[in-house]
C-alpha positions in Angstrom: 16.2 9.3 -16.6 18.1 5.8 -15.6 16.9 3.7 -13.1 19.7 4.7 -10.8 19.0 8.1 -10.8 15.2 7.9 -10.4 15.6 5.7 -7.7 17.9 8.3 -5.3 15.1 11.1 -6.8 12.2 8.1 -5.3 14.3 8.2 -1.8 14.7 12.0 -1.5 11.1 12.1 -2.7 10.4 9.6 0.3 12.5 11.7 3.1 11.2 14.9 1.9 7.2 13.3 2.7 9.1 12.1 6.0 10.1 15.5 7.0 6.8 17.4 6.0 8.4 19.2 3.6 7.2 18.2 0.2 4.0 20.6 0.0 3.4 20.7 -3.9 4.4 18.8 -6.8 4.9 21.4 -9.1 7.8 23.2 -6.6 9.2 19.4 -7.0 9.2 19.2 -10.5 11.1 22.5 -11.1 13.8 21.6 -8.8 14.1 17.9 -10.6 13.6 19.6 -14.0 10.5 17.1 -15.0 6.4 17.3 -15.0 4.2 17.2 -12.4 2.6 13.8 -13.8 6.5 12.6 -13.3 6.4 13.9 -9.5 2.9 12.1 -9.6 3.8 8.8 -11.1 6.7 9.0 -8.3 4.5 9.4 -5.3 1.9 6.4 -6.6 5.1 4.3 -7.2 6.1 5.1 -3.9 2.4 3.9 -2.6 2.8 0.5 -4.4 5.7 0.0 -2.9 3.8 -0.1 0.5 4.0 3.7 2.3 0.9 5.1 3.1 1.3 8.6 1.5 -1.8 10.9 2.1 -2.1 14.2 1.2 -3.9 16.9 3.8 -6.0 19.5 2.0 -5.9 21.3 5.2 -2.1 21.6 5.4 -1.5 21.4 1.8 1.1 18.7 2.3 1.8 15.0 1.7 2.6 13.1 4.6 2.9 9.4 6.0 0.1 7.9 7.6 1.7 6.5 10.6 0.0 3.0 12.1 
């Protein structure tokens, strides 16, 4: 995968968490045809890059922790 297009896959990633609708990385990594530890590696990136991604065991769902 090129930088390009793993950067749009990093922003829909990103809106997807915004929207409450990323809920599992494995229903991810079949629709961008990669591995979980890619969908992973994306959300930690995505966490070093300073958004506050949490994941709620109660909801079973990633969100952003607002301030």
């Amino acid at each position: 995968m090129d930088y390009k297009t793993y950067a749009q896959r990093l922003d829909y990633l990103k809106e997807l968490i915004e929207k409450g609708q990323l809920s599992s990385p494995k229903d991810l990594s079949e629709k961008f045809e990669c591995s979980e530890r890619t969908i992973r590696k994306m959300i930690n990136d995505l966490r070093e890059s300073g958004i506050e991604i949490k994941y709620s065991r109660k909801k079973f769902k990633y969100f952003i922790a607002s301030e």
